[in-house]
Backbone bond lengths (Angstrom), bond angles and torsions (degrees), N, CA, C in turn:
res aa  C-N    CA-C-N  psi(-1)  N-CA   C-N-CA  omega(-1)  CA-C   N-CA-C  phi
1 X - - - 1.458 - - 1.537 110.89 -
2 X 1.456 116.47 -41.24 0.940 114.44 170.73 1.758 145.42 -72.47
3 X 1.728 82.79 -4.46 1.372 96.09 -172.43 1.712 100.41 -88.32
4 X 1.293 99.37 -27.48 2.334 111.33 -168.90 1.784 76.49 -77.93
5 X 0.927 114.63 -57.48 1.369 100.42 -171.93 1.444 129.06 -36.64
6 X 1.598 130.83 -68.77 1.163 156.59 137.68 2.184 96.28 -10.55
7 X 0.970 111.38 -67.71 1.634 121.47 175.42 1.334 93.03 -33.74
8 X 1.728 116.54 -78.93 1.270 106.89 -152.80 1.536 110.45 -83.08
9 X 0.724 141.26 14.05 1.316 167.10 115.47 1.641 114.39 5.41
10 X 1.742 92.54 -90.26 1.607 117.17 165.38 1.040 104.84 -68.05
11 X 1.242 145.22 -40.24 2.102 122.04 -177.30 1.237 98.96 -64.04
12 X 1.367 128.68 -38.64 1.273 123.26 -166.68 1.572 119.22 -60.59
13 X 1.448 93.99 -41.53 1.444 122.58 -177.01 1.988 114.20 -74.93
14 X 1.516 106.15 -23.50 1.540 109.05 -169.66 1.963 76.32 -97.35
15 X 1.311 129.81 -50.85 1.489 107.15 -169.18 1.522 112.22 -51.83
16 X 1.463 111.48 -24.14 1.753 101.39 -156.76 1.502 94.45 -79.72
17 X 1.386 122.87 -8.06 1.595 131.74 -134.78 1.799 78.98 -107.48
18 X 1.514 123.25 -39.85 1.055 127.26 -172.81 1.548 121.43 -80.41
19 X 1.103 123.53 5.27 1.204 116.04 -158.57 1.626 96.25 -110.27
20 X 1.705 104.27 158.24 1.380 113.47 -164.07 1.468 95.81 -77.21
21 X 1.455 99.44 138.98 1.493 113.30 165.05 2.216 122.39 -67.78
22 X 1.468 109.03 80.71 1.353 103.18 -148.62 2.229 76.60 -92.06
23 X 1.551 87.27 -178.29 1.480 116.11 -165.74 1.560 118.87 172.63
24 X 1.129 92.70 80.31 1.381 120.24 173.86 1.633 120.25 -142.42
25 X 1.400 108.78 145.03 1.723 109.29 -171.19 1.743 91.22 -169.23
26 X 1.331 101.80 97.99 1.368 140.11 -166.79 1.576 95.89 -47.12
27 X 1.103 128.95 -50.24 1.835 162.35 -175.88 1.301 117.45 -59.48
28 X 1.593 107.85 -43.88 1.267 111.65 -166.21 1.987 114.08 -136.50
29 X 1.044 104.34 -10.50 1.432 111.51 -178.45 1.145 105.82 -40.82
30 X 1.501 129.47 173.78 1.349 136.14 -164.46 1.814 80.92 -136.81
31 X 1.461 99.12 113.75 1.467 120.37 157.16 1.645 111.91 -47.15
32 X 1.476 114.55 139.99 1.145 125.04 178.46 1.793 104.87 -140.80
33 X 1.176 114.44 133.63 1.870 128.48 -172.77 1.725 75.48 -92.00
34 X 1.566 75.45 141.00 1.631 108.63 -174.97 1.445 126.53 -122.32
35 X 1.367 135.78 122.13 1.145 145.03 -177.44 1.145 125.13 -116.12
36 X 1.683 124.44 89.63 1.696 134.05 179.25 1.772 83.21 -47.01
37 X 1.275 105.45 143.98 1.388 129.33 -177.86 2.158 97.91 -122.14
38 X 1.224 115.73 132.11 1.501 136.18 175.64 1.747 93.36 -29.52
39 X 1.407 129.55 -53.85 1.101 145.09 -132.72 2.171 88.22 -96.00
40 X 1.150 95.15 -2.56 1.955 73.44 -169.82 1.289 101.99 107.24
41 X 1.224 130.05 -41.86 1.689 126.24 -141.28 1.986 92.91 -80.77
42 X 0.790 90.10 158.84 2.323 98.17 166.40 1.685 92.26 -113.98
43 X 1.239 116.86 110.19 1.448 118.07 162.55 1.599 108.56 -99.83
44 X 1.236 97.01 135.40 1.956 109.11 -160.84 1.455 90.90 -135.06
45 X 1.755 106.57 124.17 1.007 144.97 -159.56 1.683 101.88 -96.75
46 X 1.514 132.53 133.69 1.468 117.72 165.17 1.547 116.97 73.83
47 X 1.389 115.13 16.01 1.556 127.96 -175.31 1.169 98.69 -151.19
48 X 1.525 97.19 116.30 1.663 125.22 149.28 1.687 130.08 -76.79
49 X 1.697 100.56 154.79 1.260 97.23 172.14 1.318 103.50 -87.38
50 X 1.381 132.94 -34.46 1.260 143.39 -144.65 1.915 110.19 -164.56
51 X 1.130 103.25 140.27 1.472 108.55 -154.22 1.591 106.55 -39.98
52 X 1.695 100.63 -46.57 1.815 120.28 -178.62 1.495 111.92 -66.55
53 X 1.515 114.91 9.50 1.903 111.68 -165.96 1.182 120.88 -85.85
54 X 1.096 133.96 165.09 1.539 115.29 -172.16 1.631 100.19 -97.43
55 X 1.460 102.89 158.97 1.958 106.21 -176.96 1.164 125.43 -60.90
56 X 1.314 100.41 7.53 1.781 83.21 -172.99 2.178 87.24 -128.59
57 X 1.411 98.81 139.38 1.365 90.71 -170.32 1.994 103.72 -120.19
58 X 0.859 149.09 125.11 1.596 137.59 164.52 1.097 121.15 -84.07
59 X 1.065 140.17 138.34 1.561 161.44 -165.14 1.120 116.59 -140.19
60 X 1.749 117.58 124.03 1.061 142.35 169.89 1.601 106.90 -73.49
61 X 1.426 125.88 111.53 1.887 114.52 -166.28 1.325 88.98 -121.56
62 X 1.556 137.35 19.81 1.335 107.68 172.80 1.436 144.25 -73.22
63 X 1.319 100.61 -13.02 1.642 119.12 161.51 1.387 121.21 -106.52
64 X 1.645 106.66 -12.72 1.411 100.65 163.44 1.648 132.43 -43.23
65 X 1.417 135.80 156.93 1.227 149.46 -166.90 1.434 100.09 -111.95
66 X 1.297 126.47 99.20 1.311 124.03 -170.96 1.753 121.60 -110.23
67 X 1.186 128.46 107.44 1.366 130.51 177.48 1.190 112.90 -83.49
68 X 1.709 118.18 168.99 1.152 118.34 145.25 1.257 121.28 -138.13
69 X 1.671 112.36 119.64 1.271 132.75 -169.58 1.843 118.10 -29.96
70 X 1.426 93.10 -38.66 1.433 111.79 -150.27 1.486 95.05 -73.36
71 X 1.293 132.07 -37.05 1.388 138.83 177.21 1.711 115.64 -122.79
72 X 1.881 121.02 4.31 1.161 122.38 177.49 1.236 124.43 66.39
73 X 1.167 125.44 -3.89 1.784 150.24 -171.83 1.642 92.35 -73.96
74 X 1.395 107.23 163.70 1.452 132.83 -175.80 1.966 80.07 -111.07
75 X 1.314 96.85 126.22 1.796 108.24 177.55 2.122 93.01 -117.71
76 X 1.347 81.70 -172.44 1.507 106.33 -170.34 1.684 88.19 -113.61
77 X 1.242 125.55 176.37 1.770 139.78 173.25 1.329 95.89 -77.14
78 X 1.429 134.59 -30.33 1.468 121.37 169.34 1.337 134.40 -81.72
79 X 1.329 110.03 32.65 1.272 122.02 172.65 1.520 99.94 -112.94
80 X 1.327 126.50 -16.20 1.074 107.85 -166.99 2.087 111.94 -97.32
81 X 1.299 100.62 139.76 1.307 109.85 -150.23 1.681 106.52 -104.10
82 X 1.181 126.55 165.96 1.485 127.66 174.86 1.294 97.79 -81.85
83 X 1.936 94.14 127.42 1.782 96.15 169.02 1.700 96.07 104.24
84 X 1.277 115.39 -47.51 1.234 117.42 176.86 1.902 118.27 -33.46
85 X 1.414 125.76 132.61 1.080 115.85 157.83 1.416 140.61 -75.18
86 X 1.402 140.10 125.54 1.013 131.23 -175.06 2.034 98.90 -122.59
87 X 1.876 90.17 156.20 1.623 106.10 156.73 1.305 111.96 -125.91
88 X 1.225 134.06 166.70 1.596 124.61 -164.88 1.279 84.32 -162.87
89 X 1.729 90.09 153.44 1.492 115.88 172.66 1.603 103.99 -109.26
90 X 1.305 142.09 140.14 1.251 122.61 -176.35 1.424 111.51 -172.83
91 X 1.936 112.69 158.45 1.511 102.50 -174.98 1.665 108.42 -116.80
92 X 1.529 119.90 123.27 1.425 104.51 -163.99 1.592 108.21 -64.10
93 X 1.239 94.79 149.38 1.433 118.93 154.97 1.571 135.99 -71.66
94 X 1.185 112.43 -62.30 1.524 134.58 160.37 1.138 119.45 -142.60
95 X 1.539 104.80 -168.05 1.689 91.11 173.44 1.955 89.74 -141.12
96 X 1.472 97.84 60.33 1.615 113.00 140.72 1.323 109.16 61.38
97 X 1.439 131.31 25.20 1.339 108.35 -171.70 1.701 108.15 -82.21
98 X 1.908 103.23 -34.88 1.661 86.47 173.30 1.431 127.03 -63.08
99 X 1.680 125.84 -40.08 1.105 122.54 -161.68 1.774 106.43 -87.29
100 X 1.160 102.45 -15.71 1.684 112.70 -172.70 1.549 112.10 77.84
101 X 1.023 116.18 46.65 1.491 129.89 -165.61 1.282 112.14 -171.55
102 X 1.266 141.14 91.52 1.553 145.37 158.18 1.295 126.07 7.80
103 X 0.978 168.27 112.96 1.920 145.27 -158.90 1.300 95.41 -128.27
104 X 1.430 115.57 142.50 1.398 115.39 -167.56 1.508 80.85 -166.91
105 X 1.872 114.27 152.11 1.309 132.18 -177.15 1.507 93.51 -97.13
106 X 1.516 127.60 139.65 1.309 119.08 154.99 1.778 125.26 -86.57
107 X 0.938 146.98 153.79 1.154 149.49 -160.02 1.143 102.10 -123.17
108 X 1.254 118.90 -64.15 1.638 132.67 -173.86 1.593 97.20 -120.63
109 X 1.673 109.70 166.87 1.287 83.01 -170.88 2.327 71.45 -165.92
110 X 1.540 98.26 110.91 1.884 89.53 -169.45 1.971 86.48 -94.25
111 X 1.247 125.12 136.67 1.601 122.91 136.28 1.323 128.16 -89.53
112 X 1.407 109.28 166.53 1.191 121.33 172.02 1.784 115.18 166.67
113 X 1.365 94.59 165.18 1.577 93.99 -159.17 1.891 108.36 -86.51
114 X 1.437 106.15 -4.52 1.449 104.56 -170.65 1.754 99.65 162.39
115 X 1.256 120.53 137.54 1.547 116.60 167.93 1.362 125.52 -44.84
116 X 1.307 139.29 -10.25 1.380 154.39 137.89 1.539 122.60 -38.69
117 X 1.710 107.59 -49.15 1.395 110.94 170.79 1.925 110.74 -83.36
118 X 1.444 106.54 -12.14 1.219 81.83 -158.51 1.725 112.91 -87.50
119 X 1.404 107.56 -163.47 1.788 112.76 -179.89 1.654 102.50 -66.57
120 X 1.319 138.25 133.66 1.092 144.04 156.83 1.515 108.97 -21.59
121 X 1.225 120.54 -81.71 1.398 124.24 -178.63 1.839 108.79 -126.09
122 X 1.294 100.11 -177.59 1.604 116.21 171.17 1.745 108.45 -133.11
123 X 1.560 111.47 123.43 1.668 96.99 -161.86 1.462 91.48 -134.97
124 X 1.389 110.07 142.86 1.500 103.36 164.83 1.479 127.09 -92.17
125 X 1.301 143.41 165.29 1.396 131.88 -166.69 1.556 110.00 -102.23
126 X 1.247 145.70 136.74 0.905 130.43 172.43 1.377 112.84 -116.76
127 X 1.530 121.87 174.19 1.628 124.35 -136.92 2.003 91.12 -89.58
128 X 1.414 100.73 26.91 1.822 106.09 175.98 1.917 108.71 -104.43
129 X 1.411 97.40 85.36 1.844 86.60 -156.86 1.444 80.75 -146.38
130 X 1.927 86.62 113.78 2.088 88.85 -177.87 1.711 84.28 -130.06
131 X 1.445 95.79 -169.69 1.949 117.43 -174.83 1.309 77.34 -127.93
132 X 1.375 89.55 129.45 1.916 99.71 162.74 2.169 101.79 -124.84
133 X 1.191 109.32 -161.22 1.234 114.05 168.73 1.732 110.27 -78.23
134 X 1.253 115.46 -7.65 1.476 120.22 -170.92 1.870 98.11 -83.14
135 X 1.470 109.97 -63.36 1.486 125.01 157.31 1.334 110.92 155.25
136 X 1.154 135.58 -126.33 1.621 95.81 -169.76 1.788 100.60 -117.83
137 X 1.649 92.07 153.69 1.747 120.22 -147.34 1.707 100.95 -106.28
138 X 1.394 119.52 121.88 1.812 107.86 169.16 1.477 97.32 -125.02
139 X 1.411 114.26 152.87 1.539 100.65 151.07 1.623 101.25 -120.85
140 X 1.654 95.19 166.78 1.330 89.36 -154.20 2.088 110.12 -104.98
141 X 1.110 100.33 133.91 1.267 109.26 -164.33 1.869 120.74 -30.17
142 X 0.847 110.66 15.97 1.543 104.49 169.95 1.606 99.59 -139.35
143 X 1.357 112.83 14.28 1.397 112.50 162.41 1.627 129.02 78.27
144 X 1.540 98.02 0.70 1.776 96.53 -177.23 1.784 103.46 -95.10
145 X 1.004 83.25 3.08 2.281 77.41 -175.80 1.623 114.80 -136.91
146 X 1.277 104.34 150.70 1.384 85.39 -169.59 1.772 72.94 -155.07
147 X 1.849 97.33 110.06 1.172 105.96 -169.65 1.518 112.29 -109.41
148 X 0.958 111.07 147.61 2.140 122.25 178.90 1.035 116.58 -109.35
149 X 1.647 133.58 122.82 1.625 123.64 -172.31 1.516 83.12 -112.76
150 X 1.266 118.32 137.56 1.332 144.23 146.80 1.244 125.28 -58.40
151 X 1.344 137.13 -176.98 1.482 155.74 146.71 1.585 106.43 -55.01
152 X 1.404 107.51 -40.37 1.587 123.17 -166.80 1.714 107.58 -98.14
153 X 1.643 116.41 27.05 1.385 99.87 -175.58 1.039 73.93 -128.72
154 X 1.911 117.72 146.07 1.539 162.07 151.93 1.333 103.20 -54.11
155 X 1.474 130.53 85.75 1.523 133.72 173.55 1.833 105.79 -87.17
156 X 1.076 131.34 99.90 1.400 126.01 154.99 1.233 121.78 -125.59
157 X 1.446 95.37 166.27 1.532 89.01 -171.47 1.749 100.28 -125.57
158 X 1.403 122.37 -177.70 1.380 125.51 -115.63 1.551 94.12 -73.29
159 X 1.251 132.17 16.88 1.461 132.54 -151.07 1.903 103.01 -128.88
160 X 1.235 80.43 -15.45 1.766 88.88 -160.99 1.327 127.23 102.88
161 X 1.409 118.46 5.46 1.511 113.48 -173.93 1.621 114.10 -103.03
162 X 1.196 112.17 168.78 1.276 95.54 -167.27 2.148 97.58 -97.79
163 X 1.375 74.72 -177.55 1.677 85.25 -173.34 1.561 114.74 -139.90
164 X 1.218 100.37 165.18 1.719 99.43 171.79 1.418 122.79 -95.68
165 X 1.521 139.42 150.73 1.180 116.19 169.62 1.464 113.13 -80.51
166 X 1.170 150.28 35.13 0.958 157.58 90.06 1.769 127.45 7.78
167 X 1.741 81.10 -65.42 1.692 86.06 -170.91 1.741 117.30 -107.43
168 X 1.666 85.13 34.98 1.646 107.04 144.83 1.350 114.87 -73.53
169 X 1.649 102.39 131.67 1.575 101.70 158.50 1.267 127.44 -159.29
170 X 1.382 143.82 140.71 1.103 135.46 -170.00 1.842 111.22 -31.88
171 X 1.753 73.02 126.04 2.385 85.51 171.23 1.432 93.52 76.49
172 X 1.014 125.34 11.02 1.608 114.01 131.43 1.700 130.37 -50.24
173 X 1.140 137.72 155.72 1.270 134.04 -169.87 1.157 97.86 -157.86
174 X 1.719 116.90 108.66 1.395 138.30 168.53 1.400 137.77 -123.15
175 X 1.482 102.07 125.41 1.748 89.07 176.10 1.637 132.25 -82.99
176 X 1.445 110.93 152.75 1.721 103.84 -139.97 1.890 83.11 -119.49
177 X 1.259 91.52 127.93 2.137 86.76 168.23 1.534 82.57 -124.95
178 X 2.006 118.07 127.69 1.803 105.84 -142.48 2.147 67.25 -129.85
179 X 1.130 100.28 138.41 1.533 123.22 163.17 1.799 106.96 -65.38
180 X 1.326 113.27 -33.35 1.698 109.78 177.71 1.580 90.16 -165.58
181 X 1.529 87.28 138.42 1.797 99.38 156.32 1.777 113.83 -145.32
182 X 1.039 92.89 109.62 1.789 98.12 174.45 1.517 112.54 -56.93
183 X 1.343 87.49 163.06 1.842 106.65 177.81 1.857 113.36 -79.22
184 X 1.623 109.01 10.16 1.510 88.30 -165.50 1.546 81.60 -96.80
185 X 1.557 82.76 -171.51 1.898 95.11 -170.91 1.708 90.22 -118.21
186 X 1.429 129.54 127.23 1.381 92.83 -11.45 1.226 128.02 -100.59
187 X 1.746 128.92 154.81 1.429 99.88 -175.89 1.534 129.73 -62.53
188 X 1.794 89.29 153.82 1.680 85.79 -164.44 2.189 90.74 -92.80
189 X 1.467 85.03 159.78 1.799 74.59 -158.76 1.788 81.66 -130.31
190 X 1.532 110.97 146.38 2.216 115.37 175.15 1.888 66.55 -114.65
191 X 1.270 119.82 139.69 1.081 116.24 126.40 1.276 132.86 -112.07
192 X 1.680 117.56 163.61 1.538 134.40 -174.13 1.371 102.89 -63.41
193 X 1.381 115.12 -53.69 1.506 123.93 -161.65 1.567 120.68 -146.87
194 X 0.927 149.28 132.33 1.730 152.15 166.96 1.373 122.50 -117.27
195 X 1.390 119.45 120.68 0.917 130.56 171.89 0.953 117.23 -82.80
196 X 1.496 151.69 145.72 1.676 132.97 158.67 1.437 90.56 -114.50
197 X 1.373 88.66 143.15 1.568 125.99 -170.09 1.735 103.73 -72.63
198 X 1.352 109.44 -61.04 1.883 91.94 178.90 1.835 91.43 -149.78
């Protein structure tokens, strides 16, 4: 017993040991201007991996999942422009001493030209999703929003197509550009348009 024990023990201990070191916080990240580099690489200007990192960070984006905030669409790496803002989800690589630049894989990868262009928020849905006479009602899984789609809200999803509210469903993840959101908790949010994320 003690030996299966000890076993599951160490798998437990070599998976946690394996897993990508991610760092991302949709809310609070520190924007970094971005430069597609000849070579493939996204070099991102003013973004750290880690408080001690140096400013300039490189990213491997070839399997990254890349949006753009500004219209919520799933883009290609050639959309992304010099100067452009990016946030990234990502697992480091090193910490750059040969190339003099940090190396880190991107995973996710949001653009946009400035917090002005971008989606209001990013909310997840939670399994609280009814039809009232208003039309249909979610709040969103960490509890600060409690959003209402209208007749008059733009539902697409990450491609541009439109959708039904229907094919809402809990652990969905959408970006919200919201016509009004009050100060109560939680805020109640009409939005203009929704993207769903995947």
């Amino acid at each position: 017993m003690k030996k299966i024990l000890a076993v599951l023990l160490l798998t437990a201990l070599m998976v946690y040991m394996s897993m990508p070191v991610m760092a991302y916080d949709y809310y609070q990240e520190t924007l970094g201007e971005a430069i597609l580099r000849e070579d493939g690489l996204l070099l991102v200007s003013g973004f750290g991996l880690t408080e001690d990192s140096l400013d300039e960070v490189l990213l491997y984006i070839e399997e990254a999942e890349i949006y753009d905030l500004r219209t919520g669409f799933a883009v290609g790496a050639e959309a992304i422009y010099e100067g452009d803002c990016v946030r990234v989800v990502y697992e480091v690589e090193t910490d750059g001493n040969e190339t003099g630049h940090a190396l880190a894989r991107a995973l996710e990868i949001y653009v946009h030209a400035g917090e002005q262009d971008a989606a209001d928020f990013m909310v997840v849905v939670s399994d609280n999703i009814w039809y009232s006479d208003e039309g249909c009602v979610f709040v969103t899984i960490d509890g600060k929003y409690r959003v209402t789609l209208d007749d008059d809200t733009m539902l697409l999803d990450a491609y541009g197509y439109e959708m039904s509210y229907d094919d809402i469903v809990p652990g969905m993840e959408m970006f919200v550009w919201a016509a009004t959101v009050t100060a109560s908790f939680p805020g109640q949010v009409v939005p203009d348009k929704i993207v769903l994320l995947n």
